[in-house]
C-alpha positions in Angstrom: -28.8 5.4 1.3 -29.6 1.7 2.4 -31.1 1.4 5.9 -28.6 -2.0 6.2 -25.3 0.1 6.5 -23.2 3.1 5.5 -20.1 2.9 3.1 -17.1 5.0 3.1 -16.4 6.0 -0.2 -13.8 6.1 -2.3 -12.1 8.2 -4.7 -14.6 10.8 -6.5 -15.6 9.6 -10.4 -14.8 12.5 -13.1 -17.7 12.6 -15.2 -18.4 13.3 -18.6 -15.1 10.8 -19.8 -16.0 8.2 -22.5 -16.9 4.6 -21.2 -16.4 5.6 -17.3 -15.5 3.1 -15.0 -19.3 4.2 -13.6 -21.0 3.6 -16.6 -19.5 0.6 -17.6 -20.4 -0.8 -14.1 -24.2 0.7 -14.7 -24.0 -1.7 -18.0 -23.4 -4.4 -16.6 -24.9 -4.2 -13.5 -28.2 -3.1 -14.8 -28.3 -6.4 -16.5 -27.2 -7.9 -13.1 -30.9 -6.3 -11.4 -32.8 -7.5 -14.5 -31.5 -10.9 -14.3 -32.4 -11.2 -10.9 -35.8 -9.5 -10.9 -36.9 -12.9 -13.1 -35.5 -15.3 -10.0 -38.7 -14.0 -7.9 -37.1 -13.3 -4.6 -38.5 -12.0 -1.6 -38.3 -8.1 -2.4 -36.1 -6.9 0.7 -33.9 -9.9 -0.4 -33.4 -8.2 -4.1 -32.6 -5.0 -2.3 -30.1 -6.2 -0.4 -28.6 -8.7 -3.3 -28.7 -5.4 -6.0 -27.0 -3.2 -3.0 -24.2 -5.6 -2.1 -23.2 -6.5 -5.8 -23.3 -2.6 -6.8 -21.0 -2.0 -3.6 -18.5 -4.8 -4.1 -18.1 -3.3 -7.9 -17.5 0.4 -6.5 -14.9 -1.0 -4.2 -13.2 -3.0 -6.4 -12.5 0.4 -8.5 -12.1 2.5 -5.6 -9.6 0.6 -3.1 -8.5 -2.2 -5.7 -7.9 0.1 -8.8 -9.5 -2.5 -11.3 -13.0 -1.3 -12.3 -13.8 -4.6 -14.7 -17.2 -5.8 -12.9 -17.2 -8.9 -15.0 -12.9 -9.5 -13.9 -12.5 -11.4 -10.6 -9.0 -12.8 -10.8 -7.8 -15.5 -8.4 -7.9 -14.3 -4.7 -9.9 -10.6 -5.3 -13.3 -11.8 -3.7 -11.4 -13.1 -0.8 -9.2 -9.3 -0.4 -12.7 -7.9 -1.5 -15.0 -9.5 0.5 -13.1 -10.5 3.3 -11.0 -7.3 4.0 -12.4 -4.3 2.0 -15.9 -4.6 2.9 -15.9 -4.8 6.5 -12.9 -1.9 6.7 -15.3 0.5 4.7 -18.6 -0.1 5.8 -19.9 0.8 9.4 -23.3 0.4 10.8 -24.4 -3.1 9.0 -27.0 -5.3 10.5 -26.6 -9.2 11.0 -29.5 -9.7 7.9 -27.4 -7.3 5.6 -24.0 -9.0 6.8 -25.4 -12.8 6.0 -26.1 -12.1 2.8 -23.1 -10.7 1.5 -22.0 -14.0 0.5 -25.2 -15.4 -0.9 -25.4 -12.0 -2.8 -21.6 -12.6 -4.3 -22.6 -16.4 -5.3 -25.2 -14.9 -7.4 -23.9 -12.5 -8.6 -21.1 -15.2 -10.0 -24.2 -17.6 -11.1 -25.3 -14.2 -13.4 -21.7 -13.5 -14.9 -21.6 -17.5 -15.9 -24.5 -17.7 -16.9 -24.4 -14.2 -19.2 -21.3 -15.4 -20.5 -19.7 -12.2 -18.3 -17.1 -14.1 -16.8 -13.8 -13.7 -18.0 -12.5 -17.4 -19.2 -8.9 -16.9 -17.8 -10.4 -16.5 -14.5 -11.2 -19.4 -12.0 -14.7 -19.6 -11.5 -15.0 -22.4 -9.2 -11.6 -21.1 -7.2 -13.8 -18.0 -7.1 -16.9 -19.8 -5.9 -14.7 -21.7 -3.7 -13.3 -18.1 -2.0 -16.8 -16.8 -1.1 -17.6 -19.9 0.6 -14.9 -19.9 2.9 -16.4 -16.4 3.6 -19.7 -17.5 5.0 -19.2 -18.2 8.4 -16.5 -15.8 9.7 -17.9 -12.4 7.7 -20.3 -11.1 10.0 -18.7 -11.3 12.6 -16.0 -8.9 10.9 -18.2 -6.0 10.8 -17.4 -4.0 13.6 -14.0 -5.7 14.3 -12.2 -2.8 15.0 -9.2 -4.4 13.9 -10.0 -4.6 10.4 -11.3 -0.7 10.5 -9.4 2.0 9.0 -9.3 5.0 11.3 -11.6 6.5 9.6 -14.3 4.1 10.2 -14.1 3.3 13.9 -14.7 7.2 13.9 -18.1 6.4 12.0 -18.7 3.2 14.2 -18.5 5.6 17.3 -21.2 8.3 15.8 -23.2 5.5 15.2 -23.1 4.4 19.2 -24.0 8.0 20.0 -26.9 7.5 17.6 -25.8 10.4 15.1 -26.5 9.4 11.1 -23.6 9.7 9.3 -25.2 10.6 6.9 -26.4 14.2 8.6 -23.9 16.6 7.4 -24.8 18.7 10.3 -25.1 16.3 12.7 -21.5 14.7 12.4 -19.7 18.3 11.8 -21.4 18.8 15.4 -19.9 15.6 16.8 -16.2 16.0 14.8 -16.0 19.3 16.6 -16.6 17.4 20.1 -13.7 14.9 19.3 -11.7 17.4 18.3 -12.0 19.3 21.8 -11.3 15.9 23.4 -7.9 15.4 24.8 -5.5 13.7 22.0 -4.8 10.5 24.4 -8.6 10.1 24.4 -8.9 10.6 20.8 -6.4 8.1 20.0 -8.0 5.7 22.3 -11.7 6.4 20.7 -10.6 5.3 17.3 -6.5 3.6 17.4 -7.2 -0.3 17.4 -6.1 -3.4 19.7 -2.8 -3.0 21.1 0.0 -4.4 19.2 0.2 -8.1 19.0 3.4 -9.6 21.0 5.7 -10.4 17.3 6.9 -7.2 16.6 8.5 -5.9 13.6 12.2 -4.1 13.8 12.6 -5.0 17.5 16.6 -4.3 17.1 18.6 -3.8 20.2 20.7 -0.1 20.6 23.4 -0.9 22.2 25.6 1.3 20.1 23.4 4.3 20.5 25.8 7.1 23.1 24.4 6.9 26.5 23.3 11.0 26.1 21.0 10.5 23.1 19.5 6.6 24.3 16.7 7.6 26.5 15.5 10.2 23.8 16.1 7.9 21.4 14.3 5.8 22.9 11.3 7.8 23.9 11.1 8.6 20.6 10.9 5.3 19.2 7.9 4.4 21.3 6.3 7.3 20.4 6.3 7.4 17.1 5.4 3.6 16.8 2.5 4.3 19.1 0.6 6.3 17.0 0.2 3.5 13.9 -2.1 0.6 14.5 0.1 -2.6 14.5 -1.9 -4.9 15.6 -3.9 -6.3 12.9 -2.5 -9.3 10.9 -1.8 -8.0 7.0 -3.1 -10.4 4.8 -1.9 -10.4 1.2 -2.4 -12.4 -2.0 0.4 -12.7 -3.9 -1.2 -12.5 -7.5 -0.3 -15.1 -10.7 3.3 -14.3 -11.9 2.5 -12.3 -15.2 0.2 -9.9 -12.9 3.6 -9.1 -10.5 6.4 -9.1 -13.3 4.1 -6.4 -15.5 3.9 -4.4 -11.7 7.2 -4.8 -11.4 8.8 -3.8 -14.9 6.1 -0.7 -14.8 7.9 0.8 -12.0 9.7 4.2 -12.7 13.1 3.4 -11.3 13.1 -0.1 -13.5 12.1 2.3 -16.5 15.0 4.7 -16.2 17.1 1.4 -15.1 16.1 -0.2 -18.7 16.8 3.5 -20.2 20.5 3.9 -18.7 21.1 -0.2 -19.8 19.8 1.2 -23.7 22.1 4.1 -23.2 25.5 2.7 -22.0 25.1 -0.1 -25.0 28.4 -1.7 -25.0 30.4 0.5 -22.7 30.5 4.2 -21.2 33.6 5.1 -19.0 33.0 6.2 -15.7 35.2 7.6 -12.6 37.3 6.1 -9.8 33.9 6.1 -7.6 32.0 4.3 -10.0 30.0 7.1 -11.2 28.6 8.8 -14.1 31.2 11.7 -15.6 29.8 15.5 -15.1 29.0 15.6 -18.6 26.9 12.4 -18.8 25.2 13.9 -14.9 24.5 16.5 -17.0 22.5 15.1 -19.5 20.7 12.6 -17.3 19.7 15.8 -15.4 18.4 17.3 -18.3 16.7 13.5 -19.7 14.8 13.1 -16.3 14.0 16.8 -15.9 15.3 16.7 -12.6 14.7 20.1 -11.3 15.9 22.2 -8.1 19.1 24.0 -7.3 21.5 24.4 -10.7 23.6 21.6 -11.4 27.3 22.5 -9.6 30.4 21.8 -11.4 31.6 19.8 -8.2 28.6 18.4 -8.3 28.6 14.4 -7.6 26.1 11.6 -9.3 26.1 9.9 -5.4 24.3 13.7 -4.9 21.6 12.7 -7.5 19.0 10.2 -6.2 17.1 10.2 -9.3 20.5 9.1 -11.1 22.2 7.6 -8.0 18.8 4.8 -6.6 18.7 3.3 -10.6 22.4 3.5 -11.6 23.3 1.4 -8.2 20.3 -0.7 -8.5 21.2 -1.4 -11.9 25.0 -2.9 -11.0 23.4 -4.4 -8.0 20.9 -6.2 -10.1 22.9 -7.3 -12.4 21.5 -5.6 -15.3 25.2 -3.6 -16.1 28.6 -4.0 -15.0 30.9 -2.3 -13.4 34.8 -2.6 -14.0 37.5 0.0 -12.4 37.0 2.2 -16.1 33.7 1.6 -17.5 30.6 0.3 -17.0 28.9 -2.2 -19.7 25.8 -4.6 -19.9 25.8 -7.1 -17.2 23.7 -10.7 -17.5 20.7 -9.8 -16.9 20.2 -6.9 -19.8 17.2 -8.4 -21.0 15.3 -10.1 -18.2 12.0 -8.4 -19.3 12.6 -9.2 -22.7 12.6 -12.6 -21.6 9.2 -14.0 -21.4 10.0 -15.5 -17.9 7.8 -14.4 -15.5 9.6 -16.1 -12.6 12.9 -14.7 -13.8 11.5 -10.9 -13.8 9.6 -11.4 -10.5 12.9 -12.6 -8.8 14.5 -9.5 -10.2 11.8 -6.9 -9.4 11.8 -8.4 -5.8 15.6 -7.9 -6.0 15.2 -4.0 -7.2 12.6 -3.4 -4.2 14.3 -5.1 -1.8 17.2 -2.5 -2.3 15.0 0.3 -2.6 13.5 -0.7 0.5 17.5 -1.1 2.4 18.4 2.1 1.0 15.3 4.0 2.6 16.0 2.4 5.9 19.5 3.3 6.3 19.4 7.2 5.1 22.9 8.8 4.5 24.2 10.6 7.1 22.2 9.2 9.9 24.6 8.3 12.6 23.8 5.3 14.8 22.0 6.9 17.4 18.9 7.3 14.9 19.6 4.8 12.0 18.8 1.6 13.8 15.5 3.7 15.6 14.1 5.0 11.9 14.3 1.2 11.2 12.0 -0.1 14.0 9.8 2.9 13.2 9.7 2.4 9.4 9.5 -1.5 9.5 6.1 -1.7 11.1 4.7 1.3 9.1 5.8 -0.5 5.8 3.7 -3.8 6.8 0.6 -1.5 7.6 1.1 0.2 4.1 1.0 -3.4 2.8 -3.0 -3.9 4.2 -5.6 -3.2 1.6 -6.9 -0.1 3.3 -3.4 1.3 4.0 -1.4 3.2 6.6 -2.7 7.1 7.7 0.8 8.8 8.3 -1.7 12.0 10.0 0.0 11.2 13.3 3.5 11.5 12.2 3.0 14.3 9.7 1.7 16.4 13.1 4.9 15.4 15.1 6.8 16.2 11.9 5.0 19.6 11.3 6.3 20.2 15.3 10.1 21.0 13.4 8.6 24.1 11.9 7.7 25.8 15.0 10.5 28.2 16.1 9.8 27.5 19.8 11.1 24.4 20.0 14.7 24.8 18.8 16.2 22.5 21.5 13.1 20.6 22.7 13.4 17.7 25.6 11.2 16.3 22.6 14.0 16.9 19.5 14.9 13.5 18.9 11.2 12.9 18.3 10.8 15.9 16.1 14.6 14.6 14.1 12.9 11.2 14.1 9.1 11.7 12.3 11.0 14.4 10.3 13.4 11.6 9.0 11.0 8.7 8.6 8.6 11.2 6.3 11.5 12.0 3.9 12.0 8.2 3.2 9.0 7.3 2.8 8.6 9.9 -0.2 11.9 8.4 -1.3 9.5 5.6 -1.7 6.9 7.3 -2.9 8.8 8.7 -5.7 10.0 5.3 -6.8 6.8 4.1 -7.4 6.5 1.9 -4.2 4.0 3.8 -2.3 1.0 6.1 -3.1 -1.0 8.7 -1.4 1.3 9.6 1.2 -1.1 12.8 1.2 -3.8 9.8 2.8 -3.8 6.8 3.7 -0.2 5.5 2.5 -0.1 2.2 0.8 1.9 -0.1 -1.4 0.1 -1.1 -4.6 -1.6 -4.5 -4.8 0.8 -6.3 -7.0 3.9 -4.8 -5.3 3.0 -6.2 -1.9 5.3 -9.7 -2.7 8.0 -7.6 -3.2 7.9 -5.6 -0.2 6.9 -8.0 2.1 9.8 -9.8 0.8 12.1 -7.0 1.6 11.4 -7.0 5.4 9.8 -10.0 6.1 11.2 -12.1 9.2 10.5 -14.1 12.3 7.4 -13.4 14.2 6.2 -10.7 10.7 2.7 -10.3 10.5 1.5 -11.4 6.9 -0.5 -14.0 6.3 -0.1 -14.8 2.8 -2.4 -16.5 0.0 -1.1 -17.5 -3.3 -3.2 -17.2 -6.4 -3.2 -19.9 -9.0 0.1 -19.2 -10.7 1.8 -16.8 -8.0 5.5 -16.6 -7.8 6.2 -18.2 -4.4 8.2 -16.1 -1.7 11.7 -17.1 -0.3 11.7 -18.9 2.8 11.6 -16.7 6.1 15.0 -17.1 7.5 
């Protein structure tokens, strides 16, 4: 491993698959170290060049999801470069961090000049991003701010002068932390406090006098364990990138499958529902498992039937009349060929996805309006490249399962994370976050959408549009 610095790594590579995401980056970056062994660098220089190309291209399939190393679309070196590299890599020198960009420019100059470079890409916008880079990178490495957890436990091995790299050595310094008091802990590796415009800051005045200070206690304790602080900076990618994101979802899938299956009309009853029959067979289409489908049983009772079904009407994509329920005018939005139009109405489907996992049914005042200035920050962190860690709630959550604490000072706290974790696999499940298991995030091109869905005054996203992006409404 490179002297210069240490990288976190990503997701493990399966071998033996044909064409690999590995070896198709060991194609074309073993041209990359042949074509610059003829431009007679200084030798330490070519290290440093051939290590900061072949990490870029590991990150870019590891925390990005696109393993192309010839496909740079409009705004990936800047979420690259800018964000990715210094959240994953601890330990880097000022030499090693000031040529990350002059390594990048070359390695642009070799995919032009190969004929590499992918023609619907921007090459000068791209040449145009890394520059911009060059004088406020190094000073990002070791910003805790743009760390993940996980790093600024790395960066503070490294100030005790233990090599991450010595398996024996940082199991010996985990177990340390580990002994160390929890508000220590939290200290040693949370970053800067909160900046001042805060997300969900909605007054309880309604909340009954009993359950407010709990309530309240709660709140701030939950919200204290996520770091809030860092701005979330998102590139809202060219339109045809977001409507594919978008129309790939799950819940838009079964949406498009109940629109194919009403055709022109399906009766429903006095609620608005699906008859027992059809609940039946929608079960049975979506393999919905669990308890046995009860004859009293109620479509509202089905989320997988219930979130799509509602969305649908909502949407506009059917119609709903006091007896049946038909195609509404926007059937065929993704049979359209207008980008803008399906963006709009993704945006639309996420942003009541999003309203339905903040108000859960059956969640009195008391804890509805707190779950929201819980979850509102938590979904901006999940919209960051390196993502949220939810380890901190799951351990309050985990608290419910003890049998000791049946009527805890502390229940509204246990109610609360309990609560907020069941959402966010609502959300989960519909496609708009991943890896709750880690480090929870929403998928690049989904960002918009959510971030549309929650944004307002004093929000913490910075936002770049690529070349072709579907602007974002106004901030009212």
């Amino acid at each position: 491993m490179s002297a210069h610095r240490r990288k976190q790594t990503g997701r493990s590579k399966t071998s033996g698959a044909p064409e690999t995401a590995e070896q198709m980056r060991d194609r074309v970056l073993g041209a990359y170290d042949r074509w610059l062994a003829t431009k007679n660098m200084p030798v330490e220089n070519t290290a440093i060049f051939i290590e900061v190309a072949h990490t870029a291209c590991e990150f870019k399939d590891n925390f990005l999801g696109d393993p192309n190393p010839a496909d740079w679309p409009p705004g990936m070196f800047t979420e690259l470069i800018g964000e990715v590299f210094p959240a994953k890599t601890v330990g880097v020198d000022q030499k090693y961090a000031r040529s990350i960009i002059p390594a990048m420019l070359s390695y642009l100059d070799f995919l032009l000049q190969t004929g590499r470079w992918k023609l619907h890409n921007d090459a000068e916008g791209s040449r145009r991003e890394l520059l911009a880079l060059r004088n406020s990178l190094p000073d990002r490495f070791g910003d805790p701010s743009r760390m993940s957890m996980s790093g600024r436990l790395i960066n503070l091995a490294l100030e005790e002068g233990i090599d991450p790299s010595d398996t024996a050595a940082m199991s010996g310094f985990i177990e340390r932390f580990n002994q160390m008091p929890i508000d220590w802990r939290r200290k040693m590796t949370d970053g800067p406090q909160p900046v001042t415009a805060d997300l969900g800051q909605l007054p309880l005045d309604e909340v009954p006098d009993p359950l407010r200070a709990g309530v309240e206690r709660a709140t701030a304790l939950l919200r204290a364990g996520f770091d809030t602080s860092a701005v979330v900076r998102v590139t809202v990618p060219v339109g045809a990138a977001e409507a594919e994101a978008l129309e790939l979802m799950p819940v838009v899938g079964t949406m498009r499958a109940l629109v194919e299956w009403v055709g022109s009309g399906r009766t429903v009853t006095k609620t608005g529902a699906m008859r027992r029959v059809d609940i039946a067979e929608w079960m049975d289409r979506l393999g919905i498992s669990g308890s046995p489908f009860m004859e009293t049983q109620s479509m509202w009772d089905v989320r997988e039937i219930a979130l799509p079904w509602s969305a649908a009407i909502e949407s506009g994509m059917l119609e709903l009349t006091p007896t049946k329920v038909k195609p509404g005018p926007r059937i065929a939005v993704f049979e359209s060929g207008d980008h803008a139009a399906q963006v709009e109405f993704g945006r639309e489907v996420v942003s009541l996805l999003v309203r339905h996992a903040l108000g859960p049914a059956g969640v009195g005042d008391a804890f509805g309006q707190a779950i929201v200035r819980v979850m509102l920050p938590i979904l901006a962190m999940c919209c960051r490249t390196e993502g949220q860690d939810l380890a901190y709630l799951m351990e309050i959550a985990d608290e419910m399962q003890n049998p000791d604490r049946a009527q805890p000072p502390d229940m509204p706290t246990l109610m609360m994370s309990s609560l907020v974790l069941t959402q966010l696999r609502v959300l989960a499940d519909l496609g708009i976050l991943v890896d709750l298991a880690g480090m929870a995030k929403v998928p690049r091109a989904l960002r918009p959408a959510v971030i549309a869905a929650i944004q307002g005054p004093g929000a913490p996203f910075e936002l770049r549009r690529a070349k072709g992006a579907i602007p974002l409404p106004p901030v009212t």
